[in-house]
N, C-alpha and C positions, 0 to 999 in steps of 0.2 A: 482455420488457423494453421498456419505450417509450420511450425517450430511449437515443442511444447516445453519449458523447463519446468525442472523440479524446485521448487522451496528451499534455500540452505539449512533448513529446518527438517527438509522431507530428507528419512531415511530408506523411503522403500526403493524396492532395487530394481524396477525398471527403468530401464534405457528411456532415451526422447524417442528412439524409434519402436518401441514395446509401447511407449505413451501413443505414440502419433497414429501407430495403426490400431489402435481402440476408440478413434475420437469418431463420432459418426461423421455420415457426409453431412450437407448442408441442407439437401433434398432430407435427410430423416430428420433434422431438427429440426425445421419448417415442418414439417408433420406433427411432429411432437407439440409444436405450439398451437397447432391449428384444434389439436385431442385436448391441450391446457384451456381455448378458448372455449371449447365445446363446453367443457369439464363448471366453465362457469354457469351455461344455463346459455350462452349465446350461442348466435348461428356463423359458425366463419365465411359462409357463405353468403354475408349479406353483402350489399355495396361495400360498407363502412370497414369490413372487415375483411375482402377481399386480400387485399398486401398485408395485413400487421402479420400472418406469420415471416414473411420477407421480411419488415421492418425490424420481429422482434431479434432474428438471428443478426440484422448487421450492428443491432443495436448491442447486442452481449457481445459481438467481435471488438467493439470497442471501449465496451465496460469492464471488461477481461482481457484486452487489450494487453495488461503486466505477465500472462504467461507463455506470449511469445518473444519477451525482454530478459536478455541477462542483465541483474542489478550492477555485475561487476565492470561491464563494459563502461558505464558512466563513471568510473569511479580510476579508470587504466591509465587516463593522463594526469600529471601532476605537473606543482612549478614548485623550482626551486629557488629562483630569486627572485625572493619577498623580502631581503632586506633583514634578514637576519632575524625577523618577525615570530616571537615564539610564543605570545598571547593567547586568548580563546581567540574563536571563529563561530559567530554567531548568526543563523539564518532563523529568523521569527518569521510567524503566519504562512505559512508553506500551506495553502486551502487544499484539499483534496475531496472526493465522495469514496467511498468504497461500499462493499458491500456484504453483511452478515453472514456467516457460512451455513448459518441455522434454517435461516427463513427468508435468504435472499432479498434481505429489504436493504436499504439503503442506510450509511449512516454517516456525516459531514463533518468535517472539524477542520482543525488546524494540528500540524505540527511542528514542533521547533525541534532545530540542530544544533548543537553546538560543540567543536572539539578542539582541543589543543593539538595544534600541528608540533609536527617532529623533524624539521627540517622541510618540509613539504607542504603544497596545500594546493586544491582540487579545484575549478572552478564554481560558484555559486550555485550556477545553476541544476550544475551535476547532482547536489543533495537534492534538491527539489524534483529532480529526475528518480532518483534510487527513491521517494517517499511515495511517486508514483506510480513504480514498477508494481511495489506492495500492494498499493492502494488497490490498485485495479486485477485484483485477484479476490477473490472468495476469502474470507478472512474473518477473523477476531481480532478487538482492538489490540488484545492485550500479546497476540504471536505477531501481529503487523509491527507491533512497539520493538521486538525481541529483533526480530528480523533483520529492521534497518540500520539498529546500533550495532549487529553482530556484521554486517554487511562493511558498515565504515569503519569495523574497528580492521579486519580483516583484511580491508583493499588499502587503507590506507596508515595502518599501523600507527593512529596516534599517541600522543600521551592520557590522552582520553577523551570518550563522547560519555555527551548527554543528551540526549531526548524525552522530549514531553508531549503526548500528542492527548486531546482535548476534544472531544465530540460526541455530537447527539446519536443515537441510535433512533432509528423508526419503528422498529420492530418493538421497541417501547413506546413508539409516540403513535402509531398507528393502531397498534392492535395488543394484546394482552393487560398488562396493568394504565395501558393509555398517559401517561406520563409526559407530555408535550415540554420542552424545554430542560429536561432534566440531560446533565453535559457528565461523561467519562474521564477522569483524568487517569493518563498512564504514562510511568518515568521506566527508565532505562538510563543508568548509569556504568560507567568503565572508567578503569585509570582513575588518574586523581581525583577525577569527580568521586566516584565510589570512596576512593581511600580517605578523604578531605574534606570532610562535612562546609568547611567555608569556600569549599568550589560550589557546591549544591547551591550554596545559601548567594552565591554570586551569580551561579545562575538564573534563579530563579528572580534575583533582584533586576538583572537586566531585562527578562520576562517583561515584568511590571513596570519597567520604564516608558 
């Protein structure tokens, strides 16, 4: 990876270049998978098993893919004639995968955006960008939640976001109390939403439409 950012969440004080020059090469992380393969009981030396340490590193280059992305970049252009449009802005089922910082298992869901612009408003697809700058980082549902409403409230100063994001964990469906189908919900409110109990409740009404 060439670029490494930090979290708007992360306060620790090194640099992208303090980050960048502790990131191993690609030759040591391919090693490393080859010691995780062993580590199962397999031989990375069979046919079958020949490339997965190749495979498994370009595979994390692209599952982690969100920490050589600025979330703010997607969020830098704006429009401003929308017609005098001062409404919510509503984007449902944004699908994402990300991945548990625990036990690096996987976990899927949906998230919803939605905020009241303030003169402004960002194109569509840009929120579904910023959900998976997060996504695709090492994460907890519940700082991934924090993140992307601190993220739009930030870049694009509105009257208020809300977000909902919704999903399974594997690390519960796979292994320890084995729970298949059991779903997370997590909210993140600002602005009116926070202030106005009958934004939530309109939220959440659209949600269900």
């Amino acid at each position: 990876m060439d670029v490494v950012l930090k979290s708007i969440n992360d306060t620790a004080p090194e640099t992208a270049e303090q980050i960048n020059a502790s990131i191993p090469t690609r030759e040591e992380a391919e090693a490393a998978a080859r010691v995780l393969l062993r580590w199962t009981g397999d031989n990375p030396d069979r046919e079958g098993l020949l490339d997965t340490p190749k495979r498994m590193v370009n595979a994390f280059q692209d599952l982690f893919s969100g920490y050589t992305e600025d979330p703010s970049e997607h969020l830098a252009r704006t429009f401003e004639e929308v017609g005098g449009y001062m409404d919510m802005v509503l984007l449902k089922n944004i699908e994402f995968t990300s991945f548990c910082e625990h036990h690096v298992l996987p976990f899927t869901g949906k998230a919803h955006v939605a905020y009241y612009p303030d003169h402004k408003v960002v194109g569509l697809s840009k929120l579904a960008r910023v959900v998976d700058v997060f996504a695709k980082r090492l994460q907890t549902q519940e700082n991934m939640t924090a993140q992307i409403a601190a993220t739009i409230n930030t870049h694009l100063a509105p009257r208020g976001v809300a977000l909902m994001i919704e999903a399974e964990h594997q690390c519960m469906a796979m292994r320890g109390i084995q729970k298949s189908g059991a779903r997370t919900i997590t909210t993140q409110f600002s602005g009116v939403f926070e202030s106005n109990p009958e934004e939530q409740a309109r939220f959440m009404t659209l949600l269900r439409a």
